[in-house]
N, C-alpha and C positions, 0 to 999 in steps of 0.2 A: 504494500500500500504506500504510496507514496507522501506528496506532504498537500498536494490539494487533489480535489478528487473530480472529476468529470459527472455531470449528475444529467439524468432525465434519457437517457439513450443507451441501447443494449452494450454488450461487448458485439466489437469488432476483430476478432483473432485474425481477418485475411485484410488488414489494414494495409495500405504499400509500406513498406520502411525500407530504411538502409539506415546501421549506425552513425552516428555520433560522429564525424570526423575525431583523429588522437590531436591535431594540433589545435593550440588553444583559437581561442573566439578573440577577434580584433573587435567585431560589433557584436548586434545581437546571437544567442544562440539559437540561429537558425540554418539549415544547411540545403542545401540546393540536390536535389533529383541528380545522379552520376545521367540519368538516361535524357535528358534534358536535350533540347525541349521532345513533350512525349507524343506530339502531337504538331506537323510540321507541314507546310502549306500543300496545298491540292488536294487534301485527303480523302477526297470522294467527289466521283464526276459530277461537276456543275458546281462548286466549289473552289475558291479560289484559298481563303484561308480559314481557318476555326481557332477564336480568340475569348476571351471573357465568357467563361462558361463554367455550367455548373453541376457537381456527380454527386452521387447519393448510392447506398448501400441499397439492394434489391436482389431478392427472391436469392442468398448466396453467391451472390455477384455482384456487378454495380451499372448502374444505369445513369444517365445526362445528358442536359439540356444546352445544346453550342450555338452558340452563335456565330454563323455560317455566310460570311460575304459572298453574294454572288457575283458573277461576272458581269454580270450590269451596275453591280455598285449597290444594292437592297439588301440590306441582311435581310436575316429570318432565321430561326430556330429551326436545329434539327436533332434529331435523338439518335443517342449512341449508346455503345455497351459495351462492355468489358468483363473480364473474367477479374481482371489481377488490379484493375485502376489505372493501367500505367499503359498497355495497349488497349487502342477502341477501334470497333467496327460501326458505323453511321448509316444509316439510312438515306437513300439518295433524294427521296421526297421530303420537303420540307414540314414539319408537323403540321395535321392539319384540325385548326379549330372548326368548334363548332357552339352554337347559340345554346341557350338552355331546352328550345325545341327541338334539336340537332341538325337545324341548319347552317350551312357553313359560314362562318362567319371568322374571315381571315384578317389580321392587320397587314397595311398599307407599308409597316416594315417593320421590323422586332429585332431588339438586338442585347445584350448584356443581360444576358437570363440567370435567375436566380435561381434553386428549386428548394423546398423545407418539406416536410412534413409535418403535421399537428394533426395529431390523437389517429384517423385512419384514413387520412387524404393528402394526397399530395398537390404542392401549390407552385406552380410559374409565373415567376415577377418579371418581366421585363419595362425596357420601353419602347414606345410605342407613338405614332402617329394617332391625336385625337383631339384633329384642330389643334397642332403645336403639339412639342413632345410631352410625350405626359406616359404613368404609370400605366404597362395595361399587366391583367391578373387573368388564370387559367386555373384550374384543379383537376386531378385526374387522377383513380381508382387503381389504374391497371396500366396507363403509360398505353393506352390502345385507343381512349376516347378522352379528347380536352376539351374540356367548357369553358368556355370564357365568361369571364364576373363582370360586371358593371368595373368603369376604372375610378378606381380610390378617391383622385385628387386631378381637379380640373389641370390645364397646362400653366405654368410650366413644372416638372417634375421627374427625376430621374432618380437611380441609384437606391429603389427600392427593395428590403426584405424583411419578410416577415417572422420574429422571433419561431422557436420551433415547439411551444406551448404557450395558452393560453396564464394573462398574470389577471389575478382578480378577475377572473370571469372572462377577459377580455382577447382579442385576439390585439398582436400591437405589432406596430409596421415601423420600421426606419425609414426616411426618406431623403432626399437632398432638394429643396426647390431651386427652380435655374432659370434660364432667362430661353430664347427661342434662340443664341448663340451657343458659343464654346463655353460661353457661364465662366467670367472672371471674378466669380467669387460662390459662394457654397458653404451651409452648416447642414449638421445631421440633427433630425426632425424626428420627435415622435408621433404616432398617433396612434387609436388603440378602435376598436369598432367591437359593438357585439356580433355582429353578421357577415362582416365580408362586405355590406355593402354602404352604410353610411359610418362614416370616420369623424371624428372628434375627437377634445382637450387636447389637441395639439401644443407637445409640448418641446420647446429647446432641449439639447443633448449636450451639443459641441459644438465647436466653430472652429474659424483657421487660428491664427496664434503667429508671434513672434519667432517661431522652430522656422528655420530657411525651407525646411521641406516638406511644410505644408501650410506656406502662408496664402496662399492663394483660393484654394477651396480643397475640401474636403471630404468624402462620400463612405456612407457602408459598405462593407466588402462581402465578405460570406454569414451566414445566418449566425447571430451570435452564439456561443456553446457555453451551456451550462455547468458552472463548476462550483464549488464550494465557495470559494473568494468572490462571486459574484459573474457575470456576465460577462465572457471572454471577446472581444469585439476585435478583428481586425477590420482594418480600414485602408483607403487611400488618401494619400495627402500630395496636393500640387502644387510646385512651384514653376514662377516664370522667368525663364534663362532666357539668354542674347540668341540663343539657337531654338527657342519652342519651351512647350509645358516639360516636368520632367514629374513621372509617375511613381511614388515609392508607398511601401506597405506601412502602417503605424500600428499599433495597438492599445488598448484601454480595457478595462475592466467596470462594467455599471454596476448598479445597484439593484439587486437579486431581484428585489419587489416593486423598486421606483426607479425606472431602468434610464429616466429624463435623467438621473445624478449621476456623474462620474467619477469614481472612486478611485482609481487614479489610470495615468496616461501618463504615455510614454513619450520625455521628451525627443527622444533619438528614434531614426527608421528603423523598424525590423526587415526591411528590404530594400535596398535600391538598384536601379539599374546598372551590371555592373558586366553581366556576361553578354555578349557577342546577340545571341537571341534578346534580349532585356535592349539593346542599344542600338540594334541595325533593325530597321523594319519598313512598314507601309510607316508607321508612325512611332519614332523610334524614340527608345530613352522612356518606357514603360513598362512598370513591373504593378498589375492591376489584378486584385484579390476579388475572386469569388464565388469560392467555397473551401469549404474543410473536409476532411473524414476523420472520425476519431475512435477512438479505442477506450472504453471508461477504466477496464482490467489494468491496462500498462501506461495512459495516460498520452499516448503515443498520439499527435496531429499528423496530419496529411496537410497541405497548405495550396492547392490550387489557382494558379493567375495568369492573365494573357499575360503575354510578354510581347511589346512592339505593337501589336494590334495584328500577329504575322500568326504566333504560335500560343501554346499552352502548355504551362510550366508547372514544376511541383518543389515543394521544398519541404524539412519537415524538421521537426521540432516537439518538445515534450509539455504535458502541462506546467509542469513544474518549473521546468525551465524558463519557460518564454510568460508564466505572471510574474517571478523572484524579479526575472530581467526589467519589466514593465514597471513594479514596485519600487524597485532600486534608483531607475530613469523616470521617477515619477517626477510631473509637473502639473499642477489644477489650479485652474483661475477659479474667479467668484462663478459664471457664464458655465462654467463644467460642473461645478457641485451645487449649488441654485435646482432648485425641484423645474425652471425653464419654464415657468409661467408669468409674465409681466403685463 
């Protein structure tokens, strides 16, 4: 048993790992996939790259939601599978929704998909075209039929995911709102809905900060994960260089019950762009989180994120490890620990 515990989700024994690097840590303790990147452009006809995407444990295997450019320039979501997490097979059809009557009812383009679980259904966050970008939502039993929800939160809005249980009753959503540009600026948003379909007490998380590498804006990354010390949050933090934005991973820990409070945040990246994949791409000098897999037994993370907007990367890290590290590099203004209601 280790010194914090992973809580609300089974054992994972067929987790990807590889140990520990022996030489010590310059930065965070977090280490990079030897197989990297696991996922590398063309990877299925009609497909140009598979980027900011999201896997999940299923049926003894693992299942996810990619976000698939096509050669006309449209994302859209498409579903893959894998035995080990680390090689995926993809379906060449782009998933295809449909209305609560099951009529099809596709978006105009979809891209940075999330995927969670809560209690016996599985959920797809992406964004979405709806009149301006804005959140769109899916759920689905079996990964065979998706229904699309009504969308959360008028435009503009991005970088949404929904915690992986309900707190007080409530389902609650992270979000980032943005502008109908690149969004030269961004904080992380709560909100909480009983039903999926109307949201309210929207409340403040976080914002950007004086840290260089993520003064600019800020966004949710994979579905928070539930540990003893509170809510494990990795995130993205952006800054703007003489060359473009540059994309690195940060993390925080919330509060278990009042998840608007931050209990501490990590002044330093737990990732930045640094490998050849991460620094050369369609959009280069991005390392963009969104998802985890995790193991509650050995405490062992999976760490999931496009890299460049080209590939899909993994990195991995322990619980133990990467809260002491977050703790230790802790920094919280009034704005992070504030319940974010004014």
């Amino acid at each position: 048993m280790g010194k914090y515990q992973i809580l609300g989700c089974p054992s994972l024994p067929n987790i990807p790992w590889e140990e520990k690097p022996t030489e010590e840590f310059k930065c965070a303790p977090i280490w990079r996939c030897t197989q990297n990147p696991i996922i590398g452009r063309n990877p299925v006809k009609g497909v140009a790259r598979i980027f900011n995407s999201a896997v999940m444990p299923y049926k003894g295997e693992f299942i996810g939601v990619f976000r698939g450019e096509q050669p006309n320039g449209i994302p859209a979501i498409y579903l893959g599978r894998s035995s080990d997490a680390i090689r995926w097979t993809f379906d060449e059809e782009k998933i295809r929704f449909v209305d609560e009557d099951g009529n099809e009812f596709m978006p105009r383009y979809a891209y940075d998909p999330r995927l969670v679980k809560v209690e016996d259904t599985y959920y797809l966050i992406w964004c979405q075209d709806m009149y301006g970008a804005a959140i769109g939502m899916a759920r689905t039993r079996d990964f065979e039929t998706f229904v699309r929800l009504e969308n959360p939160f008028l435009p503009f809005n991005r970088n949404a995911v929904l915690f992986p249980r309900k707190i007080n009753g409530k389902y609650m959503l992270l979000s980032r709102p943005s502008d109908n540009g690149h969004t030269p600026f961004g904080d992380i948003f709560l909100s909480e809905s009983p039903d999926l379909v109307y949201w309210g007490r929207h409340r403040h998380v976080m914002g950007t900060c004086d840290e260089w590498w993520e003064n600019v804006k800020i966004g949710a990354g994979s579905a928070p994960i539930e540990t003893s010390e509170g809510w494990l949050l990795f995130y993205h933090g952006v800054i703007q260089t003489c060359s473009g934005f540059v994309y690195s991973v940060g993390g925080a820990i919330l509060d278990i019950d009042e998840p608007s409070r931050v209990k501490y945040r990590c002044s330093e990246y737990l990732l930045t762009p640094e490998e050849w994949y991460e620094e050369r791409g369609f959009v280069p000098n991005v390392c963009f989180p969104c998802a985890t897999l995790h193991d509650s037994d050995t405490g062992r993370i999976a760490l999931y994120y496009g890299a460049a907007d080209s590939y899909v990367a993994c990195a991995f890290t322990t619980v133990d490890l990467i809260i002491d590290y977050i703790k230790e590099h802790s920094v919280t203004r009034e704005a992070d620990i504030e319940i974010g209601r004014r």
